[in-house]
N, C-alpha and C positions, 0 to 999 in steps of 0.2 A: 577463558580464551575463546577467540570467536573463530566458527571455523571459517575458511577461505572462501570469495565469494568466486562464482562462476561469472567470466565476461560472456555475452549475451550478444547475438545478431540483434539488429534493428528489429525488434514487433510489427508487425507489419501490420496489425488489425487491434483497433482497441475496443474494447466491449463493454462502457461503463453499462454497471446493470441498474435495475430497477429494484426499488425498495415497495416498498409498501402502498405506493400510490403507484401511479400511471408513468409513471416519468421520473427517468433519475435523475437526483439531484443536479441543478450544475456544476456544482465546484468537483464530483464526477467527473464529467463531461470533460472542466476544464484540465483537472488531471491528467484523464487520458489521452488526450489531445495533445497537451506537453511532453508527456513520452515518450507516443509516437515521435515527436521531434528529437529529445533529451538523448534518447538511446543510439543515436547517432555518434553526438557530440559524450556523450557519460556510457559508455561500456558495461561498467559495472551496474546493476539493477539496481539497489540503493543508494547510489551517486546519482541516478536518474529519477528515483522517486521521491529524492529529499531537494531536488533541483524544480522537479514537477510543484511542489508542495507551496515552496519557498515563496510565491505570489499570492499565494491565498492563510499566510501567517500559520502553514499547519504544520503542525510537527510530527516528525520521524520520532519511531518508536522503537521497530526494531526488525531486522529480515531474517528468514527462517528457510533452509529448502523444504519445497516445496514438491512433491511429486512421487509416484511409483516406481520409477526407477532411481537406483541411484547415482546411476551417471547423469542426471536428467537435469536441464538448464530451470526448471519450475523452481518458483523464490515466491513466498507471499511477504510482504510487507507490511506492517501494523503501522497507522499514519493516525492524529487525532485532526479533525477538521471541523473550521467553524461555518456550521452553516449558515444561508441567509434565513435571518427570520429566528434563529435558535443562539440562547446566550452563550451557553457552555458548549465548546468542541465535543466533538463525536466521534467514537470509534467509526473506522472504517478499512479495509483489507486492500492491499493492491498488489493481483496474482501475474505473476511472468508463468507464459505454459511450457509445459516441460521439453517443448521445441527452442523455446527463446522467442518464436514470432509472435505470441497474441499479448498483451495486455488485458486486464478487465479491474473496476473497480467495484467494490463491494458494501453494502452497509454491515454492520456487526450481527443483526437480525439474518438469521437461517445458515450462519455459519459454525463450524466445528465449537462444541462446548468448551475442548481444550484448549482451544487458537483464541477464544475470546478468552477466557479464564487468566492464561498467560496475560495476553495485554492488557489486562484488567489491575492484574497484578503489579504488572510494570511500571501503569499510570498509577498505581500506589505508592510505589517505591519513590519514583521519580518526585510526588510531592512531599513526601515526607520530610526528601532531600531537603525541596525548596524552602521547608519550612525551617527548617534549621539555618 
């Protein structure tokens, strides 16, 4: 059973971050720039980050709360993305703060071992499916 998602104010500030080089990816970039829009029109943080995704063929994994409190509007979402230049999609994180106003996009690199672990797991399950 999935639990209920929280509807979410507009992000007001999107933060894609930086991986390993100098500069975050763009399909980052292009992410969070689309939420900023999306969260307008998609309320819901998962309807916005699977709307966000949808132009760059990446696929929704799965949303999770997100945060220290737990009345708190923070959602991280697990997305796979294809980057340019890289054959296979990529894990990647996308955190709503537990205001509802910020955005940030994430690489899998220096995130929780159990939040990658999970979506790791999930992209397993998922092909398995496909394989049958």
């Amino acid at each position: 059973m999935r639990a209920p998602e929280k509807h979410v104010e507009k992000a007001r500030h999107t933060k894609p971050s930086k991986t390993k080089g100098d500069t975050a990816p763009v399909e980052f970039i292009e992410v969070g720039l689309s939420l900023e829009l999306l969260l307008d029109s998609h309320p819901v943080f998962s309807d916005a980050v699977r709307a966000a995704i949808l132009p760059l063929d990446g696929e929704f994994l799965f949303d999770l709360p997100h945060g220290t409190d737990p009345d708190s509007k923070g959602r991280v979402a697990a997305v796979r993305l294809a980057y340019a230049g890289v054959d296979e999609p990529r894990l990647a994180f996308v955190f709503l703060s537990d205001d509802g106003t910020e955005t940030k996009v994430e690489g899998a690199d220096g995130q929780a071992e159990h939040l990658i672990n999970f979506a790791n797991s999930f992209v397993d399950v998922l092909e398995k499916i496909g394989q049958h």
